[in-house]
N, C-alpha and C positions, 0 to 999 in steps of 0.2 A: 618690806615693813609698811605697814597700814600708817599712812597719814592722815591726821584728827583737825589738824588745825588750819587755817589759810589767811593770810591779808586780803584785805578787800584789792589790794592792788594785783591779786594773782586771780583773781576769780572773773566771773561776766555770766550773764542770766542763760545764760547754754546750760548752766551746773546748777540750776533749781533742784535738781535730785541729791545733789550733794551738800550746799548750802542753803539751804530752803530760799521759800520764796524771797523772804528779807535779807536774805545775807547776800543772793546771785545779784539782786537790782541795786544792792547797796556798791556792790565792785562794779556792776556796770554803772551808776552814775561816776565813780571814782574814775571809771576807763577814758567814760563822755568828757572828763576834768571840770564838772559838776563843783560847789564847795561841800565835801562830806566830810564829816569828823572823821581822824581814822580811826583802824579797828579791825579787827580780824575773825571769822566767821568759824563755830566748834562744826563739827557736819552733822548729818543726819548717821552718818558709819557708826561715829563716838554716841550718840544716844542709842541706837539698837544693840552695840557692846552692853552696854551702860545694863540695858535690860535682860540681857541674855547670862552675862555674867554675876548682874547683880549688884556692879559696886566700878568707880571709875576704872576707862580702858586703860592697858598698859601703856605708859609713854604720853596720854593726852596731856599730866600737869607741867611735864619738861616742854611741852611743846608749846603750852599756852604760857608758860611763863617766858621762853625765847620772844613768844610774839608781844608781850608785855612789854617786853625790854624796848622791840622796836618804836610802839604808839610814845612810851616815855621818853626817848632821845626824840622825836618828831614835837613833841609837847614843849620838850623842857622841861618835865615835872615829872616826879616819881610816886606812885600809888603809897600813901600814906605819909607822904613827906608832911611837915607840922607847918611848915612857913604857906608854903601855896602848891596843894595837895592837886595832884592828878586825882579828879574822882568819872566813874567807870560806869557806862549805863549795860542793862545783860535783859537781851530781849529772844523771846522767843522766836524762830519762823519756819513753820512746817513749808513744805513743797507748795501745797493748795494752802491760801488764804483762810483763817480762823480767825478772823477778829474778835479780840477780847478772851477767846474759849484758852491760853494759858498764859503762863506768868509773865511778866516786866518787873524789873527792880532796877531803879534809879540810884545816884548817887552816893555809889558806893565806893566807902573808902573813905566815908567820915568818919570820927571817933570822936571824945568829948575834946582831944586835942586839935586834933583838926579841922577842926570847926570854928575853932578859935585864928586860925589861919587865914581861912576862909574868910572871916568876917574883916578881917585887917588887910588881907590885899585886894577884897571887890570892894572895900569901903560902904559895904552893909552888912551890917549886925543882923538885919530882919530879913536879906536873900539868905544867910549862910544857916540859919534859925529855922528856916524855912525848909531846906533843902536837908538837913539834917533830920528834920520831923519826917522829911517825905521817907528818907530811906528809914528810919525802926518802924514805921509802920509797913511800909510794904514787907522788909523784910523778916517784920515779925507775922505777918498773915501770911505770906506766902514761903517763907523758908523754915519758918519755924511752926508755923501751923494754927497760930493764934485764932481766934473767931476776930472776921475784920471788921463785925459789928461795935467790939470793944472800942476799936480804937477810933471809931465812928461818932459813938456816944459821948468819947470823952473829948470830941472834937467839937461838937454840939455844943454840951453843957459848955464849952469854955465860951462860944461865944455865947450863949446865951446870958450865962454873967458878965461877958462885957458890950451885950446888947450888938454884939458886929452882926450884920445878915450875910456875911461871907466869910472867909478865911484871909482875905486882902484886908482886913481892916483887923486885926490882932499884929500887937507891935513882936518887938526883938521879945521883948521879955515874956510876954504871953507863949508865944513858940518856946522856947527854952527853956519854961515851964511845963510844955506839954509834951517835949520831950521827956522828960523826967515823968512823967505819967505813962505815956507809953511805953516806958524800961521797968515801970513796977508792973504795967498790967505783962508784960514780956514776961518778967521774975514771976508773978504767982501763977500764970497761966501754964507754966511748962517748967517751973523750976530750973529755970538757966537764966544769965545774963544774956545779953545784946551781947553779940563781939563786938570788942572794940579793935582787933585785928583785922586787918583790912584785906590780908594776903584768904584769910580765914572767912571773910563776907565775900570775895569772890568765889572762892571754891564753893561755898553752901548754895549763892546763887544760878553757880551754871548746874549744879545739882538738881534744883530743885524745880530748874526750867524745863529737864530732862523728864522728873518726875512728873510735871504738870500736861506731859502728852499723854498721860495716862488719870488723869483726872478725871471726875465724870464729868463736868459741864463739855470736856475736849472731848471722849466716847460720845456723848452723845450730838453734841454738834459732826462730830465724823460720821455718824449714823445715820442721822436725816440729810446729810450731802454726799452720804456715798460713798467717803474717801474713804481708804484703806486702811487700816488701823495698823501696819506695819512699817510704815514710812517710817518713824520716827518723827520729829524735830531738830532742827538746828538750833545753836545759840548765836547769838551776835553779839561780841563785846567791843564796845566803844568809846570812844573818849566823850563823856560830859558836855554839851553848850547849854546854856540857860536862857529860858527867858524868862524868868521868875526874877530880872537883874533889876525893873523898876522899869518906868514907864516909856523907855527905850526900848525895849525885850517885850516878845511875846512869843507865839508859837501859836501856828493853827495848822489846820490841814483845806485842802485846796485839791479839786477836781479840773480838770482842764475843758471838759465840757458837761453840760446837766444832768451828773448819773439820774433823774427822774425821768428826764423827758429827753435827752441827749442833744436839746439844742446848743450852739456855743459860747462860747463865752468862758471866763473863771468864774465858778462856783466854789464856795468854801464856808468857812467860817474863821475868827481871827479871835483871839485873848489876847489883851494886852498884859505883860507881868505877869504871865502863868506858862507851868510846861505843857509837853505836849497830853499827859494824862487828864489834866483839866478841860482841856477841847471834847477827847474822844468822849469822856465819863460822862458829861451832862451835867455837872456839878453848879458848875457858873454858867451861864446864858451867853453865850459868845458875839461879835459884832458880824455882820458879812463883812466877806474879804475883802471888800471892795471898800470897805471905812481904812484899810491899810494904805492905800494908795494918799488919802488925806493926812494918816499919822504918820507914812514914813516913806514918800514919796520915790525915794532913790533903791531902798528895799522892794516895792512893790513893784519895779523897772525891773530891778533884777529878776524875782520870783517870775514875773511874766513870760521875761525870756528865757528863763530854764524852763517853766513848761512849755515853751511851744518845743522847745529840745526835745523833751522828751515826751511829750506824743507822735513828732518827726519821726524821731527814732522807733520807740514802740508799734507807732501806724496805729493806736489806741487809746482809747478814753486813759487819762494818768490819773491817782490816786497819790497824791503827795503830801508827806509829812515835814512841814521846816519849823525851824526855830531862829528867831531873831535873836541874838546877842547884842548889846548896846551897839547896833543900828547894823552890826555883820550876820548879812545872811548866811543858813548852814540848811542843807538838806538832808534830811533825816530817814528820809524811805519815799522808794517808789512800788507800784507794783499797777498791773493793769487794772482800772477801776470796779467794783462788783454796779451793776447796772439796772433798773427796771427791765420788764421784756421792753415797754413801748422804748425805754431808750433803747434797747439790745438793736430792735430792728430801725430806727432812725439813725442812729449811728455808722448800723452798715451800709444804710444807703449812701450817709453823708460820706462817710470817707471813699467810697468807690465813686461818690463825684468827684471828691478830691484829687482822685489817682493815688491815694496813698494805700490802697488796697483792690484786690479785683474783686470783679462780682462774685466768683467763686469764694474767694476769704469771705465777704460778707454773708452769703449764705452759712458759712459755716460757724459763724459767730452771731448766729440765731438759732432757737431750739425751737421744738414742738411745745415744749410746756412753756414757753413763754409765747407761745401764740396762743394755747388754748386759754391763759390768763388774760390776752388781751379779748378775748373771746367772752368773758365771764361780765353778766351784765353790769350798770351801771346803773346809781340811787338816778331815781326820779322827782328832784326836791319842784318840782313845779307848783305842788299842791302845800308842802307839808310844812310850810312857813318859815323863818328864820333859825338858823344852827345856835346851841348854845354856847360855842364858842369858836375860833379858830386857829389854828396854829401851822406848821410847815408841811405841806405835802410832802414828806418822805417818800414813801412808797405805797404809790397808788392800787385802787381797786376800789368795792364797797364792800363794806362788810358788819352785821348785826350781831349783835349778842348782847349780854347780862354783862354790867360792868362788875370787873372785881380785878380787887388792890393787892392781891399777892399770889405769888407764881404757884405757890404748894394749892391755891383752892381756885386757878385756873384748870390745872391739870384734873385735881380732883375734880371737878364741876364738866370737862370735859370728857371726864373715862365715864361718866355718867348720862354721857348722851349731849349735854346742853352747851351753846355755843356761849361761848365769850368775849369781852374784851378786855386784857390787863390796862388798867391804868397803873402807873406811876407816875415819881415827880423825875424821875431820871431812873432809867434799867442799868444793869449790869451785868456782868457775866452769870452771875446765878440767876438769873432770871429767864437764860434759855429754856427751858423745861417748860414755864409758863407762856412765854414767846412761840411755843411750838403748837401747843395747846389751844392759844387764843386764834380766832380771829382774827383780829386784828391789835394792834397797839399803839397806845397814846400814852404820852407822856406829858407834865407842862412844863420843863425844861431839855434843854438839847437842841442842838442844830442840826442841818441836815448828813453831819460827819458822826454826830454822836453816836452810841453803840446801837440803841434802838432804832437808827436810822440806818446802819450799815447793815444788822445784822438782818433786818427786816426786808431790805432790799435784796438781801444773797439767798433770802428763805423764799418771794413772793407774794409775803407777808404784807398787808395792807399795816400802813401807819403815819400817824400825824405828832408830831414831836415839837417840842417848846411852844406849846400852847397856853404862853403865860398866865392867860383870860383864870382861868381858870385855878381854884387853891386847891389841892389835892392832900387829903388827911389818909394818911397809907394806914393808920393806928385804927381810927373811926370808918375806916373803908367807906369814904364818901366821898365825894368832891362837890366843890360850890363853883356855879356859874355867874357872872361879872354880873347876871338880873337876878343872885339872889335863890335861883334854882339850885338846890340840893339834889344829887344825885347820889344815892344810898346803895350797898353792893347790891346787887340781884337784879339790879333797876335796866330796862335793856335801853340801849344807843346805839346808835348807826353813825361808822366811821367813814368818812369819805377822804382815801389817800389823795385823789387826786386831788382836788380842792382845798386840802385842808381843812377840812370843817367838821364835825361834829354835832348832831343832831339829838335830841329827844326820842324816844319810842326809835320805831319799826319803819324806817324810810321804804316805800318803795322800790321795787325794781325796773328797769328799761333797757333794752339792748344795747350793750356797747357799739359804738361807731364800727367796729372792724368788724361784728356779727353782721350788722345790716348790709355791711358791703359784700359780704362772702351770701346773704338772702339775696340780694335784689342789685348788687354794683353799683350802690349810690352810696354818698359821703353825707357828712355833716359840716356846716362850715365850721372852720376850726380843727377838723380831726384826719382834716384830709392827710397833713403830713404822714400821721402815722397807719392810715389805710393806704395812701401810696407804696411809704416801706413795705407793709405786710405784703401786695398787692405783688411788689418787685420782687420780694424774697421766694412769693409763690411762682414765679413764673420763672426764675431763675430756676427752682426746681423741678419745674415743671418736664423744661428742657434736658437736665441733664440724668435724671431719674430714671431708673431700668424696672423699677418695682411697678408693676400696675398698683394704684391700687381702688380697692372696691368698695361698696360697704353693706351692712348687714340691714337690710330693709322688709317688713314686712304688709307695707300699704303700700296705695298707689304714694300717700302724701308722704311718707317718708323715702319712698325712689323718686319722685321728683325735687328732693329737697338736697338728698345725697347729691344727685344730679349738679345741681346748683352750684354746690360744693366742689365740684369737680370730680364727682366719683366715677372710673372707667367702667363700671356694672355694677351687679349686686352678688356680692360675693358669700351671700347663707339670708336666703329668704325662707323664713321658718313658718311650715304649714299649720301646727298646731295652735299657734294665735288667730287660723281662721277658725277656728272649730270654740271658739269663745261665743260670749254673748248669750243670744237665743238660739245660736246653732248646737250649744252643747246640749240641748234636748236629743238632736238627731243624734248625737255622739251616744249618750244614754240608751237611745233607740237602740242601734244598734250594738252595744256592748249586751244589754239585758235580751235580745233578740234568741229566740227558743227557737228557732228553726233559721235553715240557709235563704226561705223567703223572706221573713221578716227582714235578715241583716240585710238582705239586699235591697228590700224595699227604701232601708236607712240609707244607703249608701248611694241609690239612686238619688233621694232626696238633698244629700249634701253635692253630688257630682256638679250641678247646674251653679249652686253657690261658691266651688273650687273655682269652677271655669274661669267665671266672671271675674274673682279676686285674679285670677293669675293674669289673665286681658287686661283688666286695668293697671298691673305690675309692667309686663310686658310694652306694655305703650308707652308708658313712663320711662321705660329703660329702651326704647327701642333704636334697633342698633345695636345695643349693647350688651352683651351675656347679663343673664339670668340664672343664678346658681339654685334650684328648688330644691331643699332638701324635703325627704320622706318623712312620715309621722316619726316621732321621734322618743317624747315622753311614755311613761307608763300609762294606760287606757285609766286608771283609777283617779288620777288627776282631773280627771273628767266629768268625775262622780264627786255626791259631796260626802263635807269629812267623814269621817265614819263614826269620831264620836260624837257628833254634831246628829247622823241619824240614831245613832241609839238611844241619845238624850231624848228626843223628839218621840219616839218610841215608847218611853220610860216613863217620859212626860201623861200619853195619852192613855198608856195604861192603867197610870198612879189617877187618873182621873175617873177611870172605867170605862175609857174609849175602845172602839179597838184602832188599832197601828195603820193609817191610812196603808191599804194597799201595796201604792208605790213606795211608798217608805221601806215598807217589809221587803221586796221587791229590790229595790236599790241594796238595800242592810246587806241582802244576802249577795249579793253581787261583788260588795267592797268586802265582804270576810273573803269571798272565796280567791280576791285579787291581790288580795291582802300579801306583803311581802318584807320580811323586816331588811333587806334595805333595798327598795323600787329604784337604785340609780344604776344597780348592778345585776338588773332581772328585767323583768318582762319588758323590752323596750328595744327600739332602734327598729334595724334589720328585724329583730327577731319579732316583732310584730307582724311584719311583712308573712314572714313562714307562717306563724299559728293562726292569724285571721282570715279565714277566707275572703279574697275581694276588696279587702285594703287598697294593696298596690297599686291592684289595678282600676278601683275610682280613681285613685289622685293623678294614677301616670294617665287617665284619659282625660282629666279635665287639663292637664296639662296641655296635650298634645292637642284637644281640638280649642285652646287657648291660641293655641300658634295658629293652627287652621284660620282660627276668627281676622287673626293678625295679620296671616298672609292675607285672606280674602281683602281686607280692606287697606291692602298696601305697605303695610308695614315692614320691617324689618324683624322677626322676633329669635332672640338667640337664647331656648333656654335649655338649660345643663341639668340633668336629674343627679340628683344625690342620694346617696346608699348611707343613712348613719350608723353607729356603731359595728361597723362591720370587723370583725377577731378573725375571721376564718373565709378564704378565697371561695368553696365552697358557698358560703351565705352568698357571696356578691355574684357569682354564677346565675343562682336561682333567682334570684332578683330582677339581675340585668336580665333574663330571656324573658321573664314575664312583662317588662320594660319595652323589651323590644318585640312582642307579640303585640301588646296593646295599641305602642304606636306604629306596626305594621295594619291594624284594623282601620286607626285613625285617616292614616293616609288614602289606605283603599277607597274609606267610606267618601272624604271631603275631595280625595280628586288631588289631592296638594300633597309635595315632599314634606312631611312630617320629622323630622329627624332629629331627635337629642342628644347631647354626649350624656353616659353614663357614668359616673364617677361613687367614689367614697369620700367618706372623713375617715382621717386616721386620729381617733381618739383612742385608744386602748395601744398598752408598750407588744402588746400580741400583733397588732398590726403592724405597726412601727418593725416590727423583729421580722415579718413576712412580708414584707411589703415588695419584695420583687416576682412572689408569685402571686399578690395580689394585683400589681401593675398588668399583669398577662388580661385580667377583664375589666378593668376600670381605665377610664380613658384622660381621666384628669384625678388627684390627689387634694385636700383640702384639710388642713389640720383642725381639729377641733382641739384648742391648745386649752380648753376650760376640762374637759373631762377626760384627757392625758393626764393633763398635772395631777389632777384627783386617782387619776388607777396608777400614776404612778405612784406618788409618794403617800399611798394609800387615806389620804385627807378626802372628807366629807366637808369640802367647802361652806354650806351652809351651816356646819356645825363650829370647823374648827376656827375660823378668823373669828369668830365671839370666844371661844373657851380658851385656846393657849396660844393665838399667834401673836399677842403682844409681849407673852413673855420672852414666846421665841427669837421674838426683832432684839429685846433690851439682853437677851443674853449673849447676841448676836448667831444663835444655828444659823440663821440666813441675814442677809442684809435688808432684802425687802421681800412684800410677799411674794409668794410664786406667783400668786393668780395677777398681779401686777404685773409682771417683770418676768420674762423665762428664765426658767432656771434653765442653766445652758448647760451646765454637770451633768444635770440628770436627763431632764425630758427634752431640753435641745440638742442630746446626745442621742436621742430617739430619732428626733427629727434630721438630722445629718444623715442618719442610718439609712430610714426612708424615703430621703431624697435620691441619697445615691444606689439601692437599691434597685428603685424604683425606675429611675432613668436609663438603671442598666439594663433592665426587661425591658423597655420605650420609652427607647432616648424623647419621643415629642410628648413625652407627659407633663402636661402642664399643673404645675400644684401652686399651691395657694395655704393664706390661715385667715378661718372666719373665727376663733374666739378671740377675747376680750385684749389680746396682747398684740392684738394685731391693729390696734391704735397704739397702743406702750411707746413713747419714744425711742426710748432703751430695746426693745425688742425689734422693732422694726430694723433695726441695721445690726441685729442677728442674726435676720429671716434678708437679709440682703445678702450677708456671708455664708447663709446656708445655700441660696442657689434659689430660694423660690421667685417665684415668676409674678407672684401681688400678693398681698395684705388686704384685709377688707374688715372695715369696723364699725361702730354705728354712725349716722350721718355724719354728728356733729363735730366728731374725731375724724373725717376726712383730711379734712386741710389740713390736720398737725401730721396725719402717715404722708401724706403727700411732701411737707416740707422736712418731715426727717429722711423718708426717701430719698431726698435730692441730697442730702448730707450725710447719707452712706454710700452715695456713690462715690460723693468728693475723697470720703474716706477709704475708699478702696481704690481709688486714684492715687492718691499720695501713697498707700501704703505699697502700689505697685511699684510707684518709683522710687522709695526709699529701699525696694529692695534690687 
C-alpha cells in the first residue's frame, strides 16, 4: 500500500524526492532537536496521483487525518476547537527550491467562532483580527481563485481612511471589519462563502497547493531553471506560531553567511509583530537581523547558535525561516541557501579552509555560468557623477535599460528587442515573467530575503532592493528621486547590483576584476578575495580534468588571448574570415576567373596572404595543435547580395547608363551560384572536388606555414580539416591531395612537413558512417552547429526568430538545441560516432568545435560521451575548463556510487 503522509519525526533531508525540499529539512532540523513546530509532510507520490488521477489519492484523507490527531495530542488543541483553536499553516515544497512560484495558506482553522477564541486566550483582539484577515484572504486568492488585487485594494482604501502607512497601525476593529469585506468580495466574486469549516479549509488548501505546481508562474519558473516538470510538489502541514503576537513576536529570515558576497557573519532581515510572509513579500521595510540582538537578546543567542548547527551540519551556506513567539524561538525552514556566483565561488574556498568540505566539494558547488557572470563587465562610474539613489545590493552585476513599472510591458518591450528594467515598490510572484525579461530589478521596498532579492539571485539577475530614496508610482509608471528627478517609463538607468546604487542614462562599461585576472593575472585591491576563489576553483580543475580543452580562434590576437585563458590549442580556426576585407577581391577574382590561368593567377595571389595568417596563428599557439579547417561557406558569400547588384543595375539603367561592367559580370556569377538553400549545397568538402586548386593553395600555405615555423624554431602542430564530409569517399580525395601537397612542401623546404588530416562530423550521414569514415581521417571534430541543423532539419538563422519561443513556452524542448545538446537526438549521433569510430582506430582523437562546446550543460555530455576536448571561443575557455573539472568529479562519484 502506497504511503501519502509522514511526521516530520520519520523523515531527514536523504528523502527530498519524497517530501520536497521543505518538508526533508523540516524532519531533519526536528532530528537535529532543533525547536520546530510539529507537523507532518503530504509527498511528492500523493501530488503526481493527484494529477494522474485527477482528484485526491486513495487513502491520503485517512492518513492526514491519523497524523492530525497526533500534532493535536502534542498541542493540547484540536483544529477548530472555539476556546483555543489549533490553527494549521500548509505550505508548499518542491524537491528544488521555488520561492514564491506556489501557494502558502496560513492560519487555518479560523471561523467567525474561533476567532473569538483566539482573541480571549492570547489576550488580543487585534493578533486574533489579524490572523483571521490573513487566512480569507489568502485562501480566497489562492483556493478559491479570487483576483488578489481585490483584496489588495480594499486593504489600501482601508488605510487610506484611517490615514495608517501600514497594516500595524489598523486596530481590532478596522481588521474585523475588513474581514467582513473580504467574505463579500469572496461571495460576489465566485458566488460561494468563506468555509467556516475548518476540517473543509484544510482539505481545499492541500488541494490547491497540489494545484499550484501546475500554475504558470511555477511552469515557467521550472522552465528558465531547468527543473523537471514531473516531480510534483509536497505539502507541509504544521502547527501555527506567531509573530504577529505584539512587540515581543516577530519573524524574519536569516542567512548564516552573505548569500551576496559569502563573507561571514548573519545576514538577514527581522519584523517585529509580523509573520513570516511580511519579511519575504516586501510589504513592510524590515530591520537587519542584527537590531534583534538589541530587541531580544536571549532569542538572538539562541538563533545564533541554531545556525552555526546547521551550516555544521549542512557544510553550507543556511537559508532560515524563524518566528518569535512572545520571546520563544521556533524554526520554521531550513534549506541550503540560493547564492551569487562571486558568493558560489568564495564560499567554496572558505569552507575548504574550513575543513568542513574538500576541495573537490567546492569545485563542485561552482558552475561555469556563474563564472562566465563574474566574467561580465562592470559600470565605470569614475566619470558619470553621483547615482540617483541607493539601496541594498541584492544581486550583483551591471546592467542598462529603459525603466518600466509593470511585468506585462517588460516582457512586451523585451520580445521587441529592447532592454529593460522593472521597477517596483515591492515584486511578487506574478512578476516572474517580467523578472525574466528585465535586466535587471529594483524595487524601493524589501530586504535582502525579500522575493526580488531571492528570486533574482537564483536567476543571475542583477538587483537592488529597498531603495527607500526613491517614491515609486507603479500607476504613473515613474518614479521620483530624493533631488526631485523624475524618471518617466522609457527613460534608460543603469543598475549596479553590487553597489547598490542606481544611476541616470547609460553608465559605462569596464572589465570586471576576474576578466582582468584571466587577461593579464593581476587583481584589484578589494577584489582580490573573489579572483583568488575563481583562480582556486580553476586550478583545482585544472588538475583533475580529462577534457582538453580548446578554443575556436581565427587571428593571431584571438590565439594569444585563448592562450591566456588557458586554452590547450585551437580547436576550429576558420579559413574563410581570411578571405574578408580587401582579400575578397582575390576571392571574386577567382570565382569570376574564365579560364584555369586566371583562377590560378587568383590563388597564387591569396596563397602568400594564407601563409602568413597561418605563421602568425601558429606562433601564437606554438606547441600546441592547430586544428585548420578547409574553406567551408558557399563561394557566393563572397560575392555581393545579389539584390543589392541588380538594384545598382536597375538603378543605372533607369538613368540611361549602361551596368558598370563588373557589376554585369558579378550579376551573372551570383545567378548562376544561386541556390535556394546554400547551407545544404555547394559547400564544405564539396568545394574542395569542383574547384580546381582550392585545396591545394590553402594545404600549401599551410604546410610552408610550418616550414617557416620549423625554420625559425618553433614548435608548430597544425591538424587539417575536411568540413562537411557525408561520404568516406570525399575525404579520400581530399586527404591524398593533402598529402601530395605537403609531400611537395617538405621536398621543397628540406623540413618534415607533416599534418594530421581529419573531419567534422556535422551531417547524421557521417555520424551513421563514421567507422568507415575513421579508416581515412586521423582525428574526429563535431561541428555540433550544423548537426543539430541537418538533424532536426532547423535553419537556425531562420527558426530561433520565427517559432523557438513558442517552442520553449509549450515546452517541445526545454532549452534551445543550439544552446544545449540535445542528447536524444544529435547526442545520440554523437555516441554512435564516437564508438564507431574508435572501433575502426582505437587512437582517434575527437573533439567539438561548435557553439556547445562552451555550453556548461554540454560540456559534461561530451565528457560522458568519451571525447578527448571541447574547444570554444576564447572568452568561453575558462567556464569549459571549470565545467570540465566538474564532469569529471561527476563521473567520479558516479563510479563509486555504483
Amino acid at each position: 500500500m502506497v504511503r501519502y503522509v509522514y511526521d516530520f519525526t520519520e523523515g531527514g533531508r536523504e528523502m527530498a524526492g519524497l517530501l520536497g525540499g521543505k518538508g526533508s529539512n523540516l524532519a531533519e532540523m526536528t532530528r537535529l532537536g532543533l525547536p520546530v513546530p510539529p507537523g507532518f509532510v503530504i509527498t511528492t507520490d500523493a501530488c503526481r496521483a493527484f494529477f494522474t488521477t485527477g482528484g485526491e489519492p486513495a487513502g491520503m484523507s485517512r492518513e492526514v487525518s491519523d497524523h492530525l490527531k497526533a500534532v493535536e495530542k502534542a498541542a493540547g488543541r484540536r483544529l477548530g476547537q472555539r476556546d483555543d483553536p489549533l490553527l494549521l499553516s500548509v505550505r508548499s515544497g518542491a524537491r528544488f527550491s521555488m520561492p514564491g512560484m506556489m501557494e502558502t495558506i496560513l492560519d487555518i482553522g479560523l471561523n467567525d467562532d474561533s476567532v473569538l477564541g483566539l482573541a480571549k486566550v492570547s489576550g488580543s483582539e487585534r493578533f486574533a483580527w489579524d490572523s483571521y484577515r490573513r487566512l480569507v484572504q489568502m485562501f480566497g486568492s489562492t483556493v478559491m481563485g479570487v483576483d488578489a488585487r481585490l483584496f489588495e485594494r480594499a486593504m489600501a482604501e482601508l488605510k487610506d481612511r484611517r490615514g495608517a502607512r501600514d497594516d500595524v497601525h489598523l486596530d481590532a476593529g478596522d481588521l474585523a471589519g475588513l474581514v467582513e469585506t473580504y467574505k463579500t468580495v469572496i461571495r460576489r466574486e465566485t458566488g460561494q462563502d468563506f468555509p467556516q469549516s475548518p476540517a473543509e479549509q484544510l482539505r481545499r488548501a492541500i488541494l490547491a497547493v497540489f494545484e499550484s505546481w501546475n500554475g504558470e508562474r511555477a511552469r515557467l519558473y521550472r522552465r528558465r531553471e531547468h527543473i523537471p516538470d514531473d516531480l510534483g510538489t509536497a505539502v507541509s502541514v504544521q502547527r501555527m506560531v506567531f509573530g504577529n503576537l505584539g512587540p515581543d513576536s516577530g519573524s524574519g529570515v536569516a542567512f548564516t553567511r552573505d548569500p551576496a558576497t559569502g563573507r561571514p557573519g548573519l545576514y538577514g532581515d527581522y519584523l517585529p509583530n509580523a509573520q513570516g510572509e511580511d519579511v519575504v513579500a516586501g510589504i513592510r521595510n524590515t530591520v537587519p537581523l542584527g537590531e534583534l540582538e538589541r530587541l531580544d537578546p536571549e532569542s538572538y543567542a539562541r538563533l545564533r547558535a541554531h545556525m552555526e548547527t546547521l551550516e555544521r551540519h549542512y557544510r553550507d551556506l543556511c537559508d532560515i525561516e524563524f518566528t518569535i513567539e512572545r520571546g520563544t524561538l521556533w524554526m520554521l525552514q531550513t534549506r541550503v541557501g540560493k547564492r551569487t556566483a562571486e558568493a558560489a565561488f568564495a564560499l567554496a574556498a572558505a569552507l575548504a579552509d574550513e575543513g568542513l568540505i574538500t576541495p573537490d566539494e567546492g569545485l563542485a558547488r561552482v558552475s561555469g555560468d556563474g563564472l562566465a557572470r563574474l566574467m561580465f563587465p562592470r559600470f565605470d562610474t569614475s566619470e558619470h557623477g553621483d547615482p540617483l539613489a541607493h539601496g541594498l545590493p541584492a544581486s550583483p552585476g551591471a546592467a542598462v535599460g529603459a525603466a518600466v513599472f509593470h511585468s506585462a510591458e517588460a516582457v512586451r518591450r523585451a520580445a521587441a528587442g529592447e532592454k529593460v528594467v522593472l521597477v517596483r515598490q515591492e515584486t511578487n510572484p506574478d512578476d516572474l515573467p517580467g523578472m525574466i525579461a528585465a535586466q535587471a530589478v529594483l524595487t524601493s521596498r524589501g530586504g535582502k530575503t525579500s522575493h526580488a532579492a531571492v528570486v533574482a539571485r537564483g536567476m543571475g539577475k542583477v538587483c537592488v532592493c529597498g531603495a527607500e530614496e526613491l517614491t515609486v508610482d507603479t500607476e504613473a509608471r515613474r518614479f521620483t528621486a530624493p533631488d526631485g528627478t523624475v524618471v518617466e517609463e522609457g527613460t534608460v538607468i543603469s543598475v549596479d547590483g553590487s553597489a547598490g546604487a542606481v544611476y541616470p542614462g547609460s553608465v559605462p562599461l569596464a572589465d570586471s576584476a576576474v576578466m582582468r585576472f584571466l587577461e593579464t593575472g593581476g587583481t584589484d585591491e578589494g577584489a582580490a578575495g573573489v579572483v583568488d576563489s575563481v583562480a582556486r576553483a580553476l586550478a583545482r580543475a585544472d588538475t583533475v580534468r580529462r577534457l582538453e580543452v580548446r578554443a575556436n580562434a581565427d587571428t593571431p590576437e584571438d590565439a594569444a588571448r585563448a592562450r591566456r585563458f588557458g586554452a590547450q590549442g585551437i580547436g576550429l580556426c576558420r579559413t574563410e574570415h581570411m578571405f574578408l576585407g580587401e582579400r575578397r577581391k582575390l576571392v571574386e577574382e577567382m570565382i569570376l576567373a574564365d579560364s584555369d590561368v586566371e583562377r590560378e593567377r587568383a590563388l597564387a595571389a591569396l596563397l602568400p596572404l594564407q601563409r602568413r595568417d597561418f605563421a602568425a596563428i601558429l606562433e601564437a599557439m606554438d606547441g600546441l595543435p592547430v586544428t585548420i579547417r578547409l574553406l567551408d561557406p558557399p563561394l557566393h558569400e563572397f560575392l555581393p547580395d545579389r539584390t543589392d547588384l541588380a538594384v545598382r543595375i536597375a538603378a543605372a539603367e533607369a538613368r540611361g547608363d549602361l551596368p558598370a561592367a563588373h557589376d554585369a559580370e558579378l550579376l551573372t556569377a551570383v545567378n548562376r551560384m544561386h541556390e535556394e538553400n546554400p547551407m545544404l549545397g555547394l559547400r564544405g568538402v564539396r568545394l574542395g572536388l569542383v574547384v580546381p586548386g582550392l585545396v591545394a593553395m590553402q594545404v600549401r600555405a599551410i604546410g610552408e606555414a610550418v616550414a617557416e615555423r620549423l625554420r625559425a624554431g618553433g614548435a608548430p602542430r597544425a591538424e587539417i580539416m575536411v568540413p562537411l564530409v557525408g561520404d568516406v569517399r570525399e575525404l579520400r580525395i581530399v586527404r591524398d591531395e593533402v598529402r601530395r601537397v605537403l609531400a611537395e612542401v617538405s621536398e621543397e623546404s628540406g623540413l618534415p612537413v607533416d599534418c594530421p588530416v581529419g573531419t567534422m562530423i556535422e551531417l547524421p550521414r557521417a555520424a551513421l558512417t563514421a567507422g568507415r569514415i575513421a579508416e581515412e581521417a586521423e582525428f574526429f571534430s563535431f561541428g555540433t552547429n550544423d548537426l543539430t541543423q541537418t538533424t532536426w532539419g532547423f535553419s537556425r538563422d531562420d527558426v530561433e526568430a520565427e517559432f523557438f519561443s513558442a517552442y520553449l513556452d509549450k515546452g517541445v524542448f526545454p532549452v534551445s538545441p543550439f544552446e544545449t545538446i540535445d542528447r536524444d537526438g544529435v547526442g545520440r549521433l554523437v555516441t554512435i560516432a564516437v564508438a564507431e569510430g574508435r572501433a575502426a582506430r582505437p587512437d582517434l582523437k575527437i573533439g567539438v568545435c561548435g557553439e556547445h562546446g562552451g555550453d556548461p550543460e554540454s560540456v559534461h555530455f561530451f565528457h560522458s560521451a568519451g571525447l578527448d576536448y571541447v574547444s570554444c571561443s576564447p572568452f568561453r575557455v575558462p567556464v569549459a575548463r571549470l565545467e570540465a573539472g566538474r564532469a569529471a568529479l561527476e563521473d567520479v562519484e558516479g563510479s563509486d556510487s555504483r
